[in-house]
DOKOL-509455 format. One record per residue (C-alpha): residue number from 1; residue in three letters; x, y, z. Coordinates in Angstrom, 3 decimals, always signed. Example, Ala and Ser with C-alpha at 12.3 -4.5 7.8 and 13.67 -1.06 7.14 Angstrom:
BEGIN
+-----+-----+----------+----------+----------+
!   i !  aa !     east !    north !       up !
+-----+-----+----------+----------+----------+
!   1 ! ALA !  +12.300 !   -4.500 !   +7.800 !
!   2 ! SER !  +13.670 !   -1.060 !   +7.140 !
+-----+-----+----------+----------+----------+
//
This chain:
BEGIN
+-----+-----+----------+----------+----------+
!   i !  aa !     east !    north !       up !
+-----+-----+----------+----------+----------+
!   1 ! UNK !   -7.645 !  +13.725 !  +18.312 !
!   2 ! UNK !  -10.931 !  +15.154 !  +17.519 !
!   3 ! UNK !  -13.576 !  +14.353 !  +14.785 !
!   4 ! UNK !  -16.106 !  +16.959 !  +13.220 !
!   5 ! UNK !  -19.258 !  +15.815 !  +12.037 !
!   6 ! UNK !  -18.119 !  +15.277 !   +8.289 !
!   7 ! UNK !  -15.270 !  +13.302 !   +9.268 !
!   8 ! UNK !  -16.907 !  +11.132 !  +11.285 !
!   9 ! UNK !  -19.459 !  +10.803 !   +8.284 !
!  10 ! UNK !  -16.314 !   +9.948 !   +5.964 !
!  11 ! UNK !  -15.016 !   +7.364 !   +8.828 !
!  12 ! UNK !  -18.229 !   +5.372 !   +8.638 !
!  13 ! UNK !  -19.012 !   +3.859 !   +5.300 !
!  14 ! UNK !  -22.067 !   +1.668 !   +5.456 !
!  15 ! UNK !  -20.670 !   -1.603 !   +4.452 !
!  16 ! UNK !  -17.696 !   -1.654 !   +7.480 !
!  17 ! UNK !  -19.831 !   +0.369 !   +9.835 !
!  18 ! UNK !  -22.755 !   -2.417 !   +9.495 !
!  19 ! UNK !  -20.358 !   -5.268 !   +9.654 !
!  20 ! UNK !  -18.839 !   -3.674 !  +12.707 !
!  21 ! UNK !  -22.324 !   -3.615 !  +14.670 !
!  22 ! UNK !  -22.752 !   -7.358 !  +13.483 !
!  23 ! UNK !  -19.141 !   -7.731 !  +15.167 !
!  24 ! UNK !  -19.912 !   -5.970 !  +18.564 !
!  25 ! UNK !  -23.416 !   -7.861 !  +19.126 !
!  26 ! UNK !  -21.539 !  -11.822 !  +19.101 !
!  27 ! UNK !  -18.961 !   -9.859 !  +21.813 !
!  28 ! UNK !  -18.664 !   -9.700 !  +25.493 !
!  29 ! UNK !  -19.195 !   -5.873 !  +26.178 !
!  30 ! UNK !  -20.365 !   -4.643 !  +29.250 !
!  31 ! UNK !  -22.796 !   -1.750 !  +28.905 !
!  32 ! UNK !  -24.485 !   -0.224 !  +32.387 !
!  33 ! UNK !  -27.860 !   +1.194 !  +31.931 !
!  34 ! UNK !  -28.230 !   +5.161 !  +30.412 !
!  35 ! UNK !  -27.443 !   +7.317 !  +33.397 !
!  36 ! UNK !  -30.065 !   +9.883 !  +33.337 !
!  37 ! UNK !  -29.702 !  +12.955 !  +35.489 !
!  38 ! UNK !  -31.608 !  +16.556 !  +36.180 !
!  39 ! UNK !  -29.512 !  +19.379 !  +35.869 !
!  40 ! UNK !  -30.858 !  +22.890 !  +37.025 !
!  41 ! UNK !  -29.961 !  +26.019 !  +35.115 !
!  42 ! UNK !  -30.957 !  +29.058 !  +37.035 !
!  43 ! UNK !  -34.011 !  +31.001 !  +35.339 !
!  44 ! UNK !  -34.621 !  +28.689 !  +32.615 !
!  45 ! UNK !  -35.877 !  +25.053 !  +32.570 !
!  46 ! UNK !  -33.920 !  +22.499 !  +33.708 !
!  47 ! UNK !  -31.456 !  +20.376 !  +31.636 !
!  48 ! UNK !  -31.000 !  +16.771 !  +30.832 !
!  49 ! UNK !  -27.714 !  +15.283 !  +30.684 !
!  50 ! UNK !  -27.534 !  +11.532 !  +29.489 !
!  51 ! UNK !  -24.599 !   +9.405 !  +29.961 !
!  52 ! UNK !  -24.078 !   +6.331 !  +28.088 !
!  53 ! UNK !  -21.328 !   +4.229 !  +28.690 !
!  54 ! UNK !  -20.139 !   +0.841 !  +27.239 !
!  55 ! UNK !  -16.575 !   -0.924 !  +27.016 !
!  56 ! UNK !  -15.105 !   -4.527 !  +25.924 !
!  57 ! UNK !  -12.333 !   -5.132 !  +28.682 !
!  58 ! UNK !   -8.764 !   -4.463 !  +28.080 !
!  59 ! UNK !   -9.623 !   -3.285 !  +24.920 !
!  60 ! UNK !  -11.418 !   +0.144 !  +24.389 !
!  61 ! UNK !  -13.818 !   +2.478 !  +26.756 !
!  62 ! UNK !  -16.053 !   +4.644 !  +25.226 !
!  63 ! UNK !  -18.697 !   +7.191 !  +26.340 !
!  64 ! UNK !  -21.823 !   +9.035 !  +25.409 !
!  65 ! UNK !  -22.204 !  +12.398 !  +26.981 !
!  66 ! UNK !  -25.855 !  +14.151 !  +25.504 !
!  67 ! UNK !  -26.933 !  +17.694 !  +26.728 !
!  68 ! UNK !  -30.659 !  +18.643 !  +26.422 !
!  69 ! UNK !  -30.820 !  +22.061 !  +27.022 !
!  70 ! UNK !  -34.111 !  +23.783 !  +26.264 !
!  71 ! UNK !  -33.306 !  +27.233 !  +27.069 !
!  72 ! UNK !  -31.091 !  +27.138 !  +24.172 !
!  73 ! UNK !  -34.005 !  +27.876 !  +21.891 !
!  74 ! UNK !  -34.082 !  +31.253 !  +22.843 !
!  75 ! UNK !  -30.622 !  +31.807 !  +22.194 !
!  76 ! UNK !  -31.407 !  +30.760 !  +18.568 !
!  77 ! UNK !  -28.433 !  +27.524 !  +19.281 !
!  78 ! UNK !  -29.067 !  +23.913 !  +19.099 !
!  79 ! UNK !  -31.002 !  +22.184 !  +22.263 !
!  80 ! UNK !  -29.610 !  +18.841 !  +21.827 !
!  81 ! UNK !  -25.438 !  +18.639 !  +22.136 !
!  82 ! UNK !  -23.600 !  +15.445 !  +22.331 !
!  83 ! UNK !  -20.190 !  +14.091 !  +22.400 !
!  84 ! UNK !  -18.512 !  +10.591 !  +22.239 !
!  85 ! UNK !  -15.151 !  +10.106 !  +24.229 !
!  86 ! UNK !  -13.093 !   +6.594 !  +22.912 !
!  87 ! UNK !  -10.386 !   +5.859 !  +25.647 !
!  88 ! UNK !   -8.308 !   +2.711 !  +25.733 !
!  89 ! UNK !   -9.138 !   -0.333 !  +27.824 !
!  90 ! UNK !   -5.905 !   -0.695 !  +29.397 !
!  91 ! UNK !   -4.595 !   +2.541 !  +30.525 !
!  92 ! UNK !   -8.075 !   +4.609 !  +30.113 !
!  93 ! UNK !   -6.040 !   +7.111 !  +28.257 !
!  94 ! UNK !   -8.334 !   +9.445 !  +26.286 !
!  95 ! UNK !   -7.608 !   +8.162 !  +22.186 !
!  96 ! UNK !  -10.323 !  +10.232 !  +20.500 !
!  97 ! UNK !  -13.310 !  +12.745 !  +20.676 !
!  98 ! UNK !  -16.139 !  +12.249 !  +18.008 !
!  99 ! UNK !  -19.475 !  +14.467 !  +17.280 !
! 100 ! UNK !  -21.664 !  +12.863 !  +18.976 !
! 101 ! UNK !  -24.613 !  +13.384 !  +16.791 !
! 102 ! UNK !  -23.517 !  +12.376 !  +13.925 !
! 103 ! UNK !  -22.054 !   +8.884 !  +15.265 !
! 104 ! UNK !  -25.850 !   +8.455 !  +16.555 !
! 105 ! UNK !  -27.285 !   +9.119 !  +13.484 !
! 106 ! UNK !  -24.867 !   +7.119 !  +11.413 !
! 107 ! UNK !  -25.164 !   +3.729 !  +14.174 !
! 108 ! UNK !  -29.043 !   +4.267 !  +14.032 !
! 109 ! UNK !  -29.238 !   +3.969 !  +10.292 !
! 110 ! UNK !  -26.776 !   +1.254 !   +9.832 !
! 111 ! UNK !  -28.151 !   -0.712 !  +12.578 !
! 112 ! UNK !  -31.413 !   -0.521 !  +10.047 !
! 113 ! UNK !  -29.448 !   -1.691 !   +7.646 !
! 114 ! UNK !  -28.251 !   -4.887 !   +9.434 !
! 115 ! UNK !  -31.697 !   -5.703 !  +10.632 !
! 116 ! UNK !  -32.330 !   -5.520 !   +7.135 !
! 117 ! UNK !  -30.113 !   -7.643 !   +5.365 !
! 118 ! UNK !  -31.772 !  -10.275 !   +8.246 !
! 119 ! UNK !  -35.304 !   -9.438 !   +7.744 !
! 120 ! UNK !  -36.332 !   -7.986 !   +4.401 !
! 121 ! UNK !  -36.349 !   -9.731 !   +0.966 !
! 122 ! UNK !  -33.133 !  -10.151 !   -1.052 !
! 123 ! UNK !  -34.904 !   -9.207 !   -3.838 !
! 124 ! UNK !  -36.150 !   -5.708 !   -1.907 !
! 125 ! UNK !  -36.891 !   -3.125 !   -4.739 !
! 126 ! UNK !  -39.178 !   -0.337 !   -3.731 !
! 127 ! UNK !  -38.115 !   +1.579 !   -0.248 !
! 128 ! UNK !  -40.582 !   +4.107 !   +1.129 !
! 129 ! UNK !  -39.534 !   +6.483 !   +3.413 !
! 130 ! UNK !  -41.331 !   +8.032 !   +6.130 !
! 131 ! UNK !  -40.167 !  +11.271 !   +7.180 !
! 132 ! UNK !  -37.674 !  +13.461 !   +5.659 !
! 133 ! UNK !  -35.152 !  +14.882 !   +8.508 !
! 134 ! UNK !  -31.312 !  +13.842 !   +9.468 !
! 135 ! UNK !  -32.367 !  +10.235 !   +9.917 !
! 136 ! UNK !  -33.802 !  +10.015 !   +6.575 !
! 137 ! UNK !  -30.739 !  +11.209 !   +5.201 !
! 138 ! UNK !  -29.092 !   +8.533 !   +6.333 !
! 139 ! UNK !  -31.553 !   +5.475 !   +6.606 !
! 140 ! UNK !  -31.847 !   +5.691 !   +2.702 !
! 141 ! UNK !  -28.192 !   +5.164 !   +1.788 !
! 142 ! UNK !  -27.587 !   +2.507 !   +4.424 !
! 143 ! UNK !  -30.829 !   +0.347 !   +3.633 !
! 144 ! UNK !  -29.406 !   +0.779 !   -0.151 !
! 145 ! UNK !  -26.040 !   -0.796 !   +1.096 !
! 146 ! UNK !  -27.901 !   -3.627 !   +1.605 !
! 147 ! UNK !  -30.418 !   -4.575 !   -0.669 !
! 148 ! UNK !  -30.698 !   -3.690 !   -4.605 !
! 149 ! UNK !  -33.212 !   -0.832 !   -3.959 !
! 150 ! UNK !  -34.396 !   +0.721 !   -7.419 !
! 151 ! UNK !  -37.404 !   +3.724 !   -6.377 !
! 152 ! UNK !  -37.425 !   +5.463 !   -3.343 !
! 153 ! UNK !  -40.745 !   +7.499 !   -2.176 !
! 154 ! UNK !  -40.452 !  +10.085 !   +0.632 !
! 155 ! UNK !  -43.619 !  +11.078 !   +2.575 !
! 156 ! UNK !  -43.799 !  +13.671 !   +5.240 !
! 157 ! UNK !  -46.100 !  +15.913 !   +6.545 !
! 158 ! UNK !  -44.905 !  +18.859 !   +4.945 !
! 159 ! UNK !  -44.639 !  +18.293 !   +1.353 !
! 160 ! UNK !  -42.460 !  +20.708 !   +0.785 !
! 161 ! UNK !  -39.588 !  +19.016 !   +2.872 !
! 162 ! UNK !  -39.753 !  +15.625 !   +1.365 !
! 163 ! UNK !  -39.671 !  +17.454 !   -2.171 !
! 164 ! UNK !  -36.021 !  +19.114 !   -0.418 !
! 165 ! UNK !  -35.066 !  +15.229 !   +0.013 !
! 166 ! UNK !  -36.082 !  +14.074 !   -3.541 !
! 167 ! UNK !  -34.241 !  +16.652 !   -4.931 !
! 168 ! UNK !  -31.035 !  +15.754 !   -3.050 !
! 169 ! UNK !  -31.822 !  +12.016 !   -3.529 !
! 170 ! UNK !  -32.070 !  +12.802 !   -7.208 !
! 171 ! UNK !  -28.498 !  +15.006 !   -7.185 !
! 172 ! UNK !  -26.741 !  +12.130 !   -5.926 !
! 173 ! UNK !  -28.820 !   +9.695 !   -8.606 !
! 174 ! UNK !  -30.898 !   +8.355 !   -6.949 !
! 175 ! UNK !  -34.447 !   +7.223 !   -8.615 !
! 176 ! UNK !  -36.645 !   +9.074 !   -5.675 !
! 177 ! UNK !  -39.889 !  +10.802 !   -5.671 !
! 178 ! UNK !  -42.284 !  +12.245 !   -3.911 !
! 179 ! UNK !  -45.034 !  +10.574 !   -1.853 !
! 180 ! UNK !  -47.871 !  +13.481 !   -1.616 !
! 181 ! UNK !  -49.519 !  +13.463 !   +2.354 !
! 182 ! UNK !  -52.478 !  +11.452 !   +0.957 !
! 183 ! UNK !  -51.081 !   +9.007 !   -1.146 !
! 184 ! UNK !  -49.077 !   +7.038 !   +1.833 !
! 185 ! UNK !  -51.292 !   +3.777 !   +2.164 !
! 186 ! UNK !  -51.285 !   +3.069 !   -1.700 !
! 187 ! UNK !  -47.484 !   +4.242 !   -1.547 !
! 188 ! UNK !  -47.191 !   +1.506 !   +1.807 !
! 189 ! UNK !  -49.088 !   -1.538 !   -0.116 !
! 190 ! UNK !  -46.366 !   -1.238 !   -2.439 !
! 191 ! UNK !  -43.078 !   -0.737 !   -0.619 !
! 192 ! UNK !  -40.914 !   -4.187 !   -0.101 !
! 193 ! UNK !  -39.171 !   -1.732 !   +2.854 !
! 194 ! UNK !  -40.778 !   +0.883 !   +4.791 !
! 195 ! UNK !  -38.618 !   +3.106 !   +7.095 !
! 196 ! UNK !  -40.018 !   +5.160 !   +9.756 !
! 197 ! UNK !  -38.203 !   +8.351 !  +11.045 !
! 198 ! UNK !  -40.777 !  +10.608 !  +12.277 !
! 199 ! UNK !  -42.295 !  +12.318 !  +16.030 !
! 200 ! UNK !  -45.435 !  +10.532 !  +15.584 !
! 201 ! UNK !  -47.570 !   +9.854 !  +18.563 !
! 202 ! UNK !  -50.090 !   +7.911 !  +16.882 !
! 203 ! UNK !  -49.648 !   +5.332 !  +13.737 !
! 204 ! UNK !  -48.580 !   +6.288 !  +10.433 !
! 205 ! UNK !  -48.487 !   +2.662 !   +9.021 !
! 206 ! UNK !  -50.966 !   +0.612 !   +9.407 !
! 207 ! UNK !  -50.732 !   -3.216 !   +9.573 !
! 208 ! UNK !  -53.232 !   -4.008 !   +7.072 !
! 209 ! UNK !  -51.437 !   -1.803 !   +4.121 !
! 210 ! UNK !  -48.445 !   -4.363 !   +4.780 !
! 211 ! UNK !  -48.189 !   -6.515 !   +1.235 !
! 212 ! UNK !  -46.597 !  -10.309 !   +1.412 !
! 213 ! UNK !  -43.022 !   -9.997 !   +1.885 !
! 214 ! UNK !  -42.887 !   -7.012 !   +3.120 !
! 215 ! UNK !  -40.096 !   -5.270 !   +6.087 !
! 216 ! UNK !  -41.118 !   -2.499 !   +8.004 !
! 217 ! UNK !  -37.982 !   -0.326 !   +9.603 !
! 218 ! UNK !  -39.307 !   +1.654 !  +12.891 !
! 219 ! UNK !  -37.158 !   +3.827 !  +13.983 !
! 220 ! UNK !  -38.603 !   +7.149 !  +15.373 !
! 221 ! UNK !  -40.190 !   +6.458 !  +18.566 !
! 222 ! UNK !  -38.382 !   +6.167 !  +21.343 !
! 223 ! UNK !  -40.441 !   +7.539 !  +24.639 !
! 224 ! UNK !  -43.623 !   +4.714 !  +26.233 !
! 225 ! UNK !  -45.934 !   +7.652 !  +24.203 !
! 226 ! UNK !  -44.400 !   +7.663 !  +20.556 !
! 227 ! UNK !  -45.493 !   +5.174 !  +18.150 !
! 228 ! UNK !  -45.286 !   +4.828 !  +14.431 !
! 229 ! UNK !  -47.260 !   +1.850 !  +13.643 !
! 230 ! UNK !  -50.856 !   +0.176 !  +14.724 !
! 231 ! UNK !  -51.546 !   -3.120 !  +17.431 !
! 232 ! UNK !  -52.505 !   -4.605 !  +13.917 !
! 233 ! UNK !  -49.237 !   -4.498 !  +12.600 !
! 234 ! UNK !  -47.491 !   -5.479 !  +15.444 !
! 235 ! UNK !  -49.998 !   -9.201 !  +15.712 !
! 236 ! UNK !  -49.221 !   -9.422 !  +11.675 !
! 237 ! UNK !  -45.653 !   -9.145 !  +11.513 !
! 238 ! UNK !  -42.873 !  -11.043 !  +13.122 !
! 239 ! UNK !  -41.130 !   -8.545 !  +15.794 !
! 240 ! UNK !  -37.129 !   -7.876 !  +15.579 !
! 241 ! UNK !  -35.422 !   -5.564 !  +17.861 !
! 242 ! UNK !  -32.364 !   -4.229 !  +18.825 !
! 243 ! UNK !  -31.969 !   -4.927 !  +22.681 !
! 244 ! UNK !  -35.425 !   -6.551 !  +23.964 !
! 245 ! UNK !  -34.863 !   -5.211 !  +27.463 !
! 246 ! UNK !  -34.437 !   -1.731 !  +25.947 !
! 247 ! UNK !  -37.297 !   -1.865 !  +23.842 !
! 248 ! UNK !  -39.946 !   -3.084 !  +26.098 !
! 249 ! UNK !  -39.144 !   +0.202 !  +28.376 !
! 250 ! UNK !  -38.822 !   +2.779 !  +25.690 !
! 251 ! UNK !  -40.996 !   +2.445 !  +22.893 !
! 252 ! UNK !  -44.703 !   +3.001 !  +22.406 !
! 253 ! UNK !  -44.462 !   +1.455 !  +19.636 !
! 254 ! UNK !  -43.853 !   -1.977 !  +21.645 !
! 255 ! UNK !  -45.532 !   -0.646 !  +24.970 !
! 256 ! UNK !  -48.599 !   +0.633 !  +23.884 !
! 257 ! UNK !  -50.265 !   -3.055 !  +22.558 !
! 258 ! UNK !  -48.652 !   -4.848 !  +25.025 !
! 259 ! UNK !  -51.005 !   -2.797 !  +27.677 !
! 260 ! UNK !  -53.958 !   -2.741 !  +25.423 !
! 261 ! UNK !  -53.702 !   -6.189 !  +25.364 !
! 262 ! UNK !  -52.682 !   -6.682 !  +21.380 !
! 263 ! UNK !  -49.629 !   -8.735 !  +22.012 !
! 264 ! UNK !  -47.589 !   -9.862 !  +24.706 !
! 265 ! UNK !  -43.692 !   -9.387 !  +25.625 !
! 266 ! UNK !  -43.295 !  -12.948 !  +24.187 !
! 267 ! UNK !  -44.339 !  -11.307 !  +20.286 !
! 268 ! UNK !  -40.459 !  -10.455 !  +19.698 !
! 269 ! UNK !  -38.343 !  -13.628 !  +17.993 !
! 270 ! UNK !  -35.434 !  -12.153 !  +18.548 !
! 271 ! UNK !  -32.782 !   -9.192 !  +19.238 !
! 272 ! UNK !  -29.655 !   -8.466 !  +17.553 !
! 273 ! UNK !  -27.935 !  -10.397 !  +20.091 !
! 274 ! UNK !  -29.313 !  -13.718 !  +18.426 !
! 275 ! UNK !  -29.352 !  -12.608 !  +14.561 !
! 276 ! UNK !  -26.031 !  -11.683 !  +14.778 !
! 277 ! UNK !  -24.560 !  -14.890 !  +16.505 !
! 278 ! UNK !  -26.507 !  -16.747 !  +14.035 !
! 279 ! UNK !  -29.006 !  -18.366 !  +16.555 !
! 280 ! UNK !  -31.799 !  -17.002 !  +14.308 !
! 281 ! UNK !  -31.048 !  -16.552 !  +10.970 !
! 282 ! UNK !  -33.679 !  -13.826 !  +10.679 !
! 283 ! UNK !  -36.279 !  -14.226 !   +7.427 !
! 284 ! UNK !  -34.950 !  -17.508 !   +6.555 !
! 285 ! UNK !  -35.915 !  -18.941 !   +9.586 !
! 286 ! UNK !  -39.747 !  -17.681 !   +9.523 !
! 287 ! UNK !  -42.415 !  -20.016 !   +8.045 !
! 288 ! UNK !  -43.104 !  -18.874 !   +4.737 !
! 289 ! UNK !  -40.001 !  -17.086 !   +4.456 !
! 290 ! UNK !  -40.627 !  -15.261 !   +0.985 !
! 291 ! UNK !  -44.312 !  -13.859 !   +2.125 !
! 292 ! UNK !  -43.683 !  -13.248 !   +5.927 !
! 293 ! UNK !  -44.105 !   -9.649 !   +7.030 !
! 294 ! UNK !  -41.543 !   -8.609 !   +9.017 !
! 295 ! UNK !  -40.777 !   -5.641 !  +11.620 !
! 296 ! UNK !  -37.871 !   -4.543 !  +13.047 !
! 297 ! UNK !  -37.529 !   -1.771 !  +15.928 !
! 298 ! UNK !  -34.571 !   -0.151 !  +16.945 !
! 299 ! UNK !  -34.264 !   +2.281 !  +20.542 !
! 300 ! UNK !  -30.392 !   +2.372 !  +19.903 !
! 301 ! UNK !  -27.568 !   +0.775 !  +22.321 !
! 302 ! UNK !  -24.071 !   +1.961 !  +23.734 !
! 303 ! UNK !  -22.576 !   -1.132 !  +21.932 !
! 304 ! UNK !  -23.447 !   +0.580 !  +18.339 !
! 305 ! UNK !  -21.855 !   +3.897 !  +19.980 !
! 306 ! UNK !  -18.357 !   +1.954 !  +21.225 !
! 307 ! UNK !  -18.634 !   -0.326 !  +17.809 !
! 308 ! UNK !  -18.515 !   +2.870 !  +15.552 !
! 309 ! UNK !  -15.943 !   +5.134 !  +17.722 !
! 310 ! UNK !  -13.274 !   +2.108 !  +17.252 !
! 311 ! UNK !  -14.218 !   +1.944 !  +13.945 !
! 312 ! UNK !  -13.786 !   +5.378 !  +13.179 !
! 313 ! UNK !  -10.770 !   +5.274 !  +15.594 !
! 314 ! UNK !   -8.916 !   +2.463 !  +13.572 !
! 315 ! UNK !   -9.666 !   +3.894 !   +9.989 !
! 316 ! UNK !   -8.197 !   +7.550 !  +11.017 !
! 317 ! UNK !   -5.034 !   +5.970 !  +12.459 !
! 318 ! UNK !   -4.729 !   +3.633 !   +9.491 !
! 319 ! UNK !   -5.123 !   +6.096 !   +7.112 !
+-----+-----+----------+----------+----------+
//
């Protein structure tokens, strides 16, 4: 059995797929670390092929295969390729093949969403987003799953491509609009969620803009050179993330103050691991719960990839 992309999308609603990463993170999985290998391809640069794998014992198998194939650009075709193979735990039988992109996407933004419904404000109204590509596309809906967002702003870089999302947002009735390239501190001072899904090298958010209350979502950086936010907001707010061992090796975001000094590896309160096992209960836990300024920052894990390949597994056989 083999999913496409849109039936993967149609296998994942937000509610079970974020209850279903809550699930996997209070369970004994074994995940090895990403294998990361070289691969040459004569005449053309060389190709990356990432292997995540992760399974709960007896139970289910699952693994991440991505391609990174640069040459592809000049063959007009996607660089990036990736495929997710769900086999069972007992027999390792293959049980199904899923897109692998779109199961990435779809874990990414609902693990957002479950940081969120920890972290930000039940009363969360106003949701700016930060960058308007595939992850914003998702993030949106799943932080809306969540919490009773009325407005959404979009800012990117290129106006013209968070106008694109507004009018989509709008289509599906949404109350969105468009954050123009200078407006995005007075848009951030007012946000109760910010999301970040952008390339950025060097902070779009500052810490200061950050109002009482408010959650910030950081989700684009994911190499030690990539950050989205400033040192300052990183000493201001108090630090979620999804895997701590992941996150102090991946992101800039996390990497960057830690060497300039800014904060140390003890900043982060907690991981998934512990907010989802109810060891810390997230925002209600912090001192001045309602005005705390939280962050959370996701690098992904296999255990979202296995958690939503059963999922989508169990709701195509059911149905």
């Amino acid at each position: 059995m083999q999913l496409n992309p849109t039936q993967v999308q149609n296998a994942l609603p937000w509610d079970t797929l974020t209850a279903a990463l809550n699930d996997i993170f209070t369970r004994d999985v074994c995940s090895p670390v990403r294998h990361h290998h070289t691969v040459n391809v004569p005449n053309e640069m060389s190709a990356t092929l990432l292997l995540m794998p992760a399974w709960l014992e007896g139970e289910y198998l699952g693994i991440k295969q991505v391609n990174v194939f640069p040459g592809n650009n000049a063959r007009n075709i996607p660089g990036l390729s990736s495929h997710y193979m769900l086999s069972c735990g007992k027999t390792g039988q293959p049980l199904m093949q899923l897109d692998g992109n779109e199961l990435t996407a779809r874990r990414t933004a609902a693990a957002s969403a479950l940081a969120s419904s920890f972290l930000s404000r039940e009363d969360a109204s106003v949701m700016l987003m930060v960058g308007s590509g595939r992850m914003a596309r998702r993030l949106i809906p799943a932080h809306m799953s969540v919490r009773p967002i009325k407005t959404v702003q979009v800012w990117d870089r290129n106006e013209s491509k968070a106008q694109t999302l507004v009018t989509e947002l709008k289509n599906d009735g949404i109350n969105a609009e468009v954050c123009k390239p200078a407006e995005l501190q007075a848009a951030a001072q007012l946000a109760d969620i910010i999301s970040c899904a952008t390339m950025a090298t060097s902070p779009l958010i500052l810490g200061d803009w950050l109002k009482p209350g408010a959650h910030l979502d950081l989700v684009g950086s994911f190499t030690p050179t990539m950050r989205e936010t400033d040192n300052i907001a990183m000493q201001r707010c108090s630090v979620f993330v999804d895997t701590q061992v992941g996150a102090l090796s991946e992101t800039g975001d996390l990497i960057i103050p830690i060497r300039e000094g800014a904060i140390t590896e003890g900043k982060i309160i907690a991981e998934f691991t512990q907010l989802c096992s109810g060891k810390h209960k997230g925002r209600s836990d912090l001192i001045d719960a309602d005005n705390a300024v939280t962050l959370f920052k996701s690098v992904g894990d296999s255990r979202e990839d296995l958690a939503a390949a059963i999922l989508a597994y169990q709701r195509t056989n059911r149905d």
